[in-house]
C-alpha positions as YAML, in Angstrom:
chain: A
units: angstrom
residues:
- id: 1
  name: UNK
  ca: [-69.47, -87.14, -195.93]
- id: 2
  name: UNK
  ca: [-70.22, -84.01, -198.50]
- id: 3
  name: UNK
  ca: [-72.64, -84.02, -201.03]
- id: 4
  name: UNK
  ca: [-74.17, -82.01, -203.67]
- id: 5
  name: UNK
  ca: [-75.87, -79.24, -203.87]
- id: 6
  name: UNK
  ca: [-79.60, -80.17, -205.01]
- id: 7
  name: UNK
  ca: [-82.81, -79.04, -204.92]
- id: 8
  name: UNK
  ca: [-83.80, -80.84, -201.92]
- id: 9
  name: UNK
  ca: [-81.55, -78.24, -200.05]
- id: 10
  name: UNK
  ca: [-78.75, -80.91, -199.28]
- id: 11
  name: UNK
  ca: [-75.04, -80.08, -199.08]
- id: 12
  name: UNK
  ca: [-74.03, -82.84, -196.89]
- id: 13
  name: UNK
  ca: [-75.53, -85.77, -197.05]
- id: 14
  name: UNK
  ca: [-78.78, -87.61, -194.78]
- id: 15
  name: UNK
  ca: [-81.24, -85.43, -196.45]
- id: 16
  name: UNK
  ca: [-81.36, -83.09, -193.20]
- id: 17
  name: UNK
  ca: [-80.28, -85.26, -190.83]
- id: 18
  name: UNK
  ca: [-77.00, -85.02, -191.18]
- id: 19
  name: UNK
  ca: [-74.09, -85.26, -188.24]
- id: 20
  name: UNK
  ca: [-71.49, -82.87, -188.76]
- id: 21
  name: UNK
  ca: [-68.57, -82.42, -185.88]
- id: 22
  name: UNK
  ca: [-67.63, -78.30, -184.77]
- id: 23
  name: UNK
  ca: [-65.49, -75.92, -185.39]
- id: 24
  name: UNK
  ca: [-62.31, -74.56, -185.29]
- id: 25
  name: UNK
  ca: [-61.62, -70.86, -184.38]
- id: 26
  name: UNK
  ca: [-63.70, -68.51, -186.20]
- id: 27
  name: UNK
  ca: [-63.20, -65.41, -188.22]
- id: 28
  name: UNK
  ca: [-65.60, -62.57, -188.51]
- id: 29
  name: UNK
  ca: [-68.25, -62.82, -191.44]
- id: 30
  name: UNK
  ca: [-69.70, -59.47, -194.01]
- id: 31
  name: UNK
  ca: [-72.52, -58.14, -193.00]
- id: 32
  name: UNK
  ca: [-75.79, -60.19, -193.73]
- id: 33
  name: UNK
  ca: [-76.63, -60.89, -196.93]
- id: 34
  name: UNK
  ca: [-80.18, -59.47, -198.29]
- id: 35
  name: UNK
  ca: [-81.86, -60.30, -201.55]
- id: 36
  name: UNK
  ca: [-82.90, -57.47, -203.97]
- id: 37
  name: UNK
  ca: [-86.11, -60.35, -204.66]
- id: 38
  name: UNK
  ca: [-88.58, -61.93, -203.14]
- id: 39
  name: UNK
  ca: [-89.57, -65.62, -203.12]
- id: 40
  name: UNK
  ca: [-93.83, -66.87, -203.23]
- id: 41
  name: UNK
  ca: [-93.72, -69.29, -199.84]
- id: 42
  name: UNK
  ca: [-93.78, -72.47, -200.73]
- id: 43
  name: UNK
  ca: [-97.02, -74.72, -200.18]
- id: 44
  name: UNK
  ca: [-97.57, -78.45, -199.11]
- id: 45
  name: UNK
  ca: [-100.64, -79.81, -197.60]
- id: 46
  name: UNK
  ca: [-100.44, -81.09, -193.75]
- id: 47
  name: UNK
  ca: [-101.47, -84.28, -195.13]
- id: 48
  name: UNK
  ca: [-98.79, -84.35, -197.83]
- id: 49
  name: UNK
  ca: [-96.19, -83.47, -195.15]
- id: 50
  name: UNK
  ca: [-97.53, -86.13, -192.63]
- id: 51
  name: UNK
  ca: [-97.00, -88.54, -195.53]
- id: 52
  name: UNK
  ca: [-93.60, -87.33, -196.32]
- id: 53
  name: UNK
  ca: [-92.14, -87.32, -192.76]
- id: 54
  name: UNK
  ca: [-93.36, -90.78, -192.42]
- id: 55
  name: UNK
  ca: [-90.78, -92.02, -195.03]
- id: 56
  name: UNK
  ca: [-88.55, -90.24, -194.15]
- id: 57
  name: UNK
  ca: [-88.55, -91.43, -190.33]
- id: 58
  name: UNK
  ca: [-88.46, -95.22, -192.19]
- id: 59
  name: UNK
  ca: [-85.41, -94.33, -194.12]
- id: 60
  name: UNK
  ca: [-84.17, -92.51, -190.74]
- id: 61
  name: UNK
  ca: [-84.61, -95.48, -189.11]
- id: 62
  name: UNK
  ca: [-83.00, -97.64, -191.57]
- id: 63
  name: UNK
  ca: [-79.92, -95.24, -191.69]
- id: 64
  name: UNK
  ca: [-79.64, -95.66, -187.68]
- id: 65
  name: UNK
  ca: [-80.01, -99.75, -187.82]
- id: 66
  name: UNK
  ca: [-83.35, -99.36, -185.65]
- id: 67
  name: UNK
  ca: [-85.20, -102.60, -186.16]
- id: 68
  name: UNK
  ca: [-88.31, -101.35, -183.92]
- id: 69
  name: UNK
  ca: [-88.57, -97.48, -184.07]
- id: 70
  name: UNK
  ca: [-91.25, -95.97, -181.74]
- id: 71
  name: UNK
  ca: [-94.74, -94.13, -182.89]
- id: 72
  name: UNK
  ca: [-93.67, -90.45, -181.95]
- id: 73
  name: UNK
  ca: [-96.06, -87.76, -182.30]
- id: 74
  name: UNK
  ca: [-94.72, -84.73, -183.84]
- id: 75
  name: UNK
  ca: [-94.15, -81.52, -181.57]
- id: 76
  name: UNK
  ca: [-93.83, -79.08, -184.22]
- id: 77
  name: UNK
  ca: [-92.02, -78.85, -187.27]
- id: 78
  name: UNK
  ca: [-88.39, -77.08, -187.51]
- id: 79
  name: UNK
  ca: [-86.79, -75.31, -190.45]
- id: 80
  name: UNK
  ca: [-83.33, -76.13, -192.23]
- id: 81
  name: UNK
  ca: [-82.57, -73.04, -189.95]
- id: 82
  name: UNK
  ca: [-83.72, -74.38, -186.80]
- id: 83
  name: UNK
  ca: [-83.66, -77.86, -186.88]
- id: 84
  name: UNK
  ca: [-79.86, -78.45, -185.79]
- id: 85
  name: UNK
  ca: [-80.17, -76.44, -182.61]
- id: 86
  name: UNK
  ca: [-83.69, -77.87, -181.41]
- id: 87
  name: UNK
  ca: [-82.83, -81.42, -182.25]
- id: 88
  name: UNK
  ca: [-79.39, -80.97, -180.06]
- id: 89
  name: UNK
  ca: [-81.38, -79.65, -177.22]
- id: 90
  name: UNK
  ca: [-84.30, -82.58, -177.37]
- id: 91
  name: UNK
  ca: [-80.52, -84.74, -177.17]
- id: 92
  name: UNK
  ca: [-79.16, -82.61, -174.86]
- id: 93
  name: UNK
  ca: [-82.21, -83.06, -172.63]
- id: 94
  name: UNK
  ca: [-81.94, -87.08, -173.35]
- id: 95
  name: UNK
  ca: [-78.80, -87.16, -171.57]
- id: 96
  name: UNK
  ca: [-76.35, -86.54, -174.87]
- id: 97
  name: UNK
  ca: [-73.61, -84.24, -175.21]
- id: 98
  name: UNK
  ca: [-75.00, -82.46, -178.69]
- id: 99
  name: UNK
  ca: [-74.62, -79.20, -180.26]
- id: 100
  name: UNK
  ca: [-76.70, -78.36, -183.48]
- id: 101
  name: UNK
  ca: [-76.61, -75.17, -186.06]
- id: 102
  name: UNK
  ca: [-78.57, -75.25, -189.33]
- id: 103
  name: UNK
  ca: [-79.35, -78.62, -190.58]
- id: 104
  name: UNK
  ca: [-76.12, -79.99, -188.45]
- id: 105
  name: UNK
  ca: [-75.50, -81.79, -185.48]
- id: 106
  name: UNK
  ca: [-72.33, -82.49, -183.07]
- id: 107
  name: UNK
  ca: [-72.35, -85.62, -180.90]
- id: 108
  name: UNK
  ca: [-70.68, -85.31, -177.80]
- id: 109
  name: UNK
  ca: [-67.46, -87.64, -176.46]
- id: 110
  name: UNK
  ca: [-69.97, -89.39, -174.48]
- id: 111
  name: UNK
  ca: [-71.39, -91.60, -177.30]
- id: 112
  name: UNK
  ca: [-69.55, -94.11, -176.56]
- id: 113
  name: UNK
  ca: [-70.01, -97.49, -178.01]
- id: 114
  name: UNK
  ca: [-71.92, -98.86, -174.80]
- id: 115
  name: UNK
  ca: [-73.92, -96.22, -175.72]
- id: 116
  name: UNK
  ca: [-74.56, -95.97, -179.37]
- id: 117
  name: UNK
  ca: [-78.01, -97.89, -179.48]
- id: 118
  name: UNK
  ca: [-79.34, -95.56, -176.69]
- id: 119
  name: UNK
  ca: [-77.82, -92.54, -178.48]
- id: 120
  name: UNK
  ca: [-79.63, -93.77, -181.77]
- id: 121
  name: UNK
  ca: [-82.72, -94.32, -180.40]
- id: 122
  name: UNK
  ca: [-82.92, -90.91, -178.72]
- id: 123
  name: UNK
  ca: [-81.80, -89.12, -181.99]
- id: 124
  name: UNK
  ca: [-84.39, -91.25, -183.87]
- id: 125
  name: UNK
  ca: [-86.64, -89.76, -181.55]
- id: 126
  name: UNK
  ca: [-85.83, -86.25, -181.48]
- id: 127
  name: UNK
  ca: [-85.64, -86.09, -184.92]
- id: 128
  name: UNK
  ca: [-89.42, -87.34, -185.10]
- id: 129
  name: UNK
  ca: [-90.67, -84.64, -182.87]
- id: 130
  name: UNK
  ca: [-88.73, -81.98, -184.76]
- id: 131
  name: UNK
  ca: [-88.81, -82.93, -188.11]
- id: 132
  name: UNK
  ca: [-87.84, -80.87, -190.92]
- id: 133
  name: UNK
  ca: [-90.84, -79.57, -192.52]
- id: 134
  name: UNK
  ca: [-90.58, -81.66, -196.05]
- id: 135
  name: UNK
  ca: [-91.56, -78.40, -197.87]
- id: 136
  name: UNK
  ca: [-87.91, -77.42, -197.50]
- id: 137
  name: UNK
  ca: [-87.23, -80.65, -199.92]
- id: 138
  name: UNK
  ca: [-89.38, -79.18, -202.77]
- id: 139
  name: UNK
  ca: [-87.25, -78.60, -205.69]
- id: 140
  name: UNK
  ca: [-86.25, -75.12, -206.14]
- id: 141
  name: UNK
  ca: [-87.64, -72.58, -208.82]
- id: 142
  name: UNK
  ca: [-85.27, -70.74, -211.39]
- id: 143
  name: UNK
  ca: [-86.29, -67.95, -208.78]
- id: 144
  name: UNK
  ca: [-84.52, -69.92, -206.02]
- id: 145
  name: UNK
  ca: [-81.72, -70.86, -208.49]
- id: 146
  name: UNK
  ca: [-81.32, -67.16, -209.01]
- id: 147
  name: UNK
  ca: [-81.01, -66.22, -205.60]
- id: 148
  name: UNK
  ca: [-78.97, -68.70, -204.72]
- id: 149
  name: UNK
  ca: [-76.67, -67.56, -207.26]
- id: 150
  name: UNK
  ca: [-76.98, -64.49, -206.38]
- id: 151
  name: UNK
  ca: [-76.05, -65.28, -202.61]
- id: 152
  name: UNK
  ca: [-73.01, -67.45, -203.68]
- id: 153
  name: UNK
  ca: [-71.09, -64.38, -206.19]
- id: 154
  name: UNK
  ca: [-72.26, -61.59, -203.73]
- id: 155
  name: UNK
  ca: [-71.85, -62.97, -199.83]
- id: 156
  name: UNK
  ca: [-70.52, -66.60, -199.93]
- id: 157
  name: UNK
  ca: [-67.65, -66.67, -202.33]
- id: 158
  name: UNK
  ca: [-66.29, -63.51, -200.26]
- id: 159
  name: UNK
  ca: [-67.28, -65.13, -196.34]
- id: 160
  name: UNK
  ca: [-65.58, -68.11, -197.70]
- id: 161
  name: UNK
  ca: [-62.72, -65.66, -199.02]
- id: 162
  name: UNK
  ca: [-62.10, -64.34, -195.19]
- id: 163
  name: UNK
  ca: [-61.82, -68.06, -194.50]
- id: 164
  name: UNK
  ca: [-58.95, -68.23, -196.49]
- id: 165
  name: UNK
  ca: [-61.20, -70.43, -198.77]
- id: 166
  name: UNK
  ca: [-60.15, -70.08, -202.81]
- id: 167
  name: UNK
  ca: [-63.19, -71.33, -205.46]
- id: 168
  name: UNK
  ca: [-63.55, -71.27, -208.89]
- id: 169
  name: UNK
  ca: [-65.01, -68.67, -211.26]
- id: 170
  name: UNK
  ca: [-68.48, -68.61, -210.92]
- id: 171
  name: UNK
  ca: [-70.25, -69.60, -214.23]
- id: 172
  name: UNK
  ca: [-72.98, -67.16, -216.43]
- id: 173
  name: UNK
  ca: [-76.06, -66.56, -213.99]
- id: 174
  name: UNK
  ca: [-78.33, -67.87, -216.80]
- id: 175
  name: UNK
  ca: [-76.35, -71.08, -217.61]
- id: 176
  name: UNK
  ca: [-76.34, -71.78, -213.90]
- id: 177
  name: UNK
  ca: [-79.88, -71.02, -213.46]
- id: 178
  name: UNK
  ca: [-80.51, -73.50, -216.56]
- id: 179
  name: UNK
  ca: [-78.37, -75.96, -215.96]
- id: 180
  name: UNK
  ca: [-79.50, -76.62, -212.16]
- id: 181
  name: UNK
  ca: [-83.15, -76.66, -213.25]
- id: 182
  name: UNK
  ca: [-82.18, -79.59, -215.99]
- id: 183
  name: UNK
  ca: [-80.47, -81.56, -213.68]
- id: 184
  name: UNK
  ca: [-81.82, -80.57, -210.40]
- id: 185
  name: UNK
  ca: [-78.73, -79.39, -208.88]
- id: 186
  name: UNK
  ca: [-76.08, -77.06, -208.85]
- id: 187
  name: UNK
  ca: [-72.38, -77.81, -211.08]
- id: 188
  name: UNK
  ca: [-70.81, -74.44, -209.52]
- id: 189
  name: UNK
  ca: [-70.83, -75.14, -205.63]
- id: 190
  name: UNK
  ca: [-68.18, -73.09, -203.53]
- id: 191
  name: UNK
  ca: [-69.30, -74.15, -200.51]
- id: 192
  name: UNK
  ca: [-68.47, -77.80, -201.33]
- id: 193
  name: UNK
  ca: [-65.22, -76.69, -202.99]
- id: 194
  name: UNK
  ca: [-64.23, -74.82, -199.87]
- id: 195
  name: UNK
  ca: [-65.34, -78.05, -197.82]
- id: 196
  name: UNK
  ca: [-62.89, -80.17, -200.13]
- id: 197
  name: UNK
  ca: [-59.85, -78.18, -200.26]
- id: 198
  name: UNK
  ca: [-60.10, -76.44, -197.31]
- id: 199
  name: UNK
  ca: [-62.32, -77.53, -194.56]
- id: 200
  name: UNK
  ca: [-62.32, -81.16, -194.87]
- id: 201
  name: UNK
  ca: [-61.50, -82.28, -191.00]
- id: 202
  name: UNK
  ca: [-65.05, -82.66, -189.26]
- id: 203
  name: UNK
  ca: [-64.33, -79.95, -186.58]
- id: 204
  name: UNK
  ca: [-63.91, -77.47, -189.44]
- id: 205
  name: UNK
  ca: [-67.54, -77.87, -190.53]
- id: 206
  name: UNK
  ca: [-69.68, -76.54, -188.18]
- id: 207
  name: UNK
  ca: [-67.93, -72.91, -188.61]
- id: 208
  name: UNK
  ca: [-68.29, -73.10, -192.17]
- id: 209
  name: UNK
  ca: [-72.06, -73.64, -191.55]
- id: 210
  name: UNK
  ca: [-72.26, -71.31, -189.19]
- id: 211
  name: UNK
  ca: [-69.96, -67.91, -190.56]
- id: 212
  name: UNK
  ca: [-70.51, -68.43, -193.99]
- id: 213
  name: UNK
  ca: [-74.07, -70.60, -194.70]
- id: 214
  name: UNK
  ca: [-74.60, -72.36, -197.64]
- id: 215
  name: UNK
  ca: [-77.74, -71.11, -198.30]
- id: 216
  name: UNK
  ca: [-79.69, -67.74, -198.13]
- id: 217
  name: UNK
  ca: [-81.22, -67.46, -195.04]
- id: 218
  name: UNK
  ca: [-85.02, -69.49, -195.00]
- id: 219
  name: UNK
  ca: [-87.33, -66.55, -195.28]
- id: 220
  name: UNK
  ca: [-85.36, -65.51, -198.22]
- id: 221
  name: UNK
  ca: [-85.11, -68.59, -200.02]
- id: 222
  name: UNK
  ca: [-88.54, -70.02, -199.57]
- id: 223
  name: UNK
  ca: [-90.52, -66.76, -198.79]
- id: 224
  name: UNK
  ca: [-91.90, -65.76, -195.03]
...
């Protein structure tokens, strides 16, 4: 399931707790991207977080049919750069087949449907104890707009490129910049477009997010 991309940092949908399936064989990516500008860190209160993460986990649970989620105390919180790979390893340590990069996850073969309920419930769970700091849902600045276009017409349109991956022109950096504040998202996407026309089978996915990223890396776009 693709989305958009917003402000709250989603490309495919679940609003960071999205299941994506891996990858076919890779292709080496340019070197790593580095922004000529910096970002001021974002800021949320612990208590606005806490509040945040708790409806999310209700709209978590709602997404994975749990009728009676558990209480779970959160271990720390996780990044859109970390949470796929700590999540999969909380699964992995449950008992489940999983493999995670970026805000992405891979179920193994061995969710089966006589285990599907038990798989939920343990990804319900990990996803409590990691879950992804809700600062990285604030919507983004026309400095983050900026960089993020900046990203896209200097490293992603040419990753995608040694992908085989063709998108279209990219738009005037102000009109993007303007047009994604008014309507809190992005019309010039080539990472979707390369999803759609190129990479649409799920094992394709989990290269794309992990040679050529969506998004600058997290200490670039939200300051570290």
């Amino acid at each position: 399931m693709i989305g958009y991309r917003s402000s709250a940092g989603l490309v495919v949908l679940l609003a960071g707790m999205l299941m994506v399936t891996a990858a076919c064989a890779p292709t080496s990516a340019p070197s790593p991207w580095v922004p000529t500008q910096t970002i001021t860190p974002a800021v949320m209160s612990e208590s606005e977080a806490m509040a945040l993460r708790d409806d999310r986990m209700q709209q978590f649970a709602d997404e994975l049919s749990l009728a009676d989620p558990p209480t779970v105390e959160l271990v720390r919180w996780t990044t859109d750069v970390d949470w796929g790979p700590t999540v999969a390893k909380c699964l992995r340590d449950a008992g489940f087949a999983a493999e995670g990069s970026g805000r992405g996850i891979k179920s193994g073969d061995d969710v089966t449907p006589d285990r599907q309920d038990a798989y939920s419930l343990a990804y319900y769970v990990c996803g409590a104890k990691y879950t992804m700091n809700p600062v990285f849902g604030k919507s983004f600045t026309a400095d983050q707009w900026a960089m993020i276009y900046d990203y896209d017409v200097q490293w992603l349109v040419p990753c995608l490129a040694r992908l085989g991956a063709k998108v279209s022109k990219a738009p005037d950096k102000q009109t993007y910049i303007t047009d994604a504040l008014r309507v809190n998202s992005a019309y010039w996407t080539p990472w979707n477009e390369a999803v759609l026309a190129n990479f649409q089978g799920q094992d394709d996915r989990m290269l794309l997010i992990d040679t050529c990223p969506p998004y600058p890396a997290a200490q670039y776009l939200w300051g570290g």
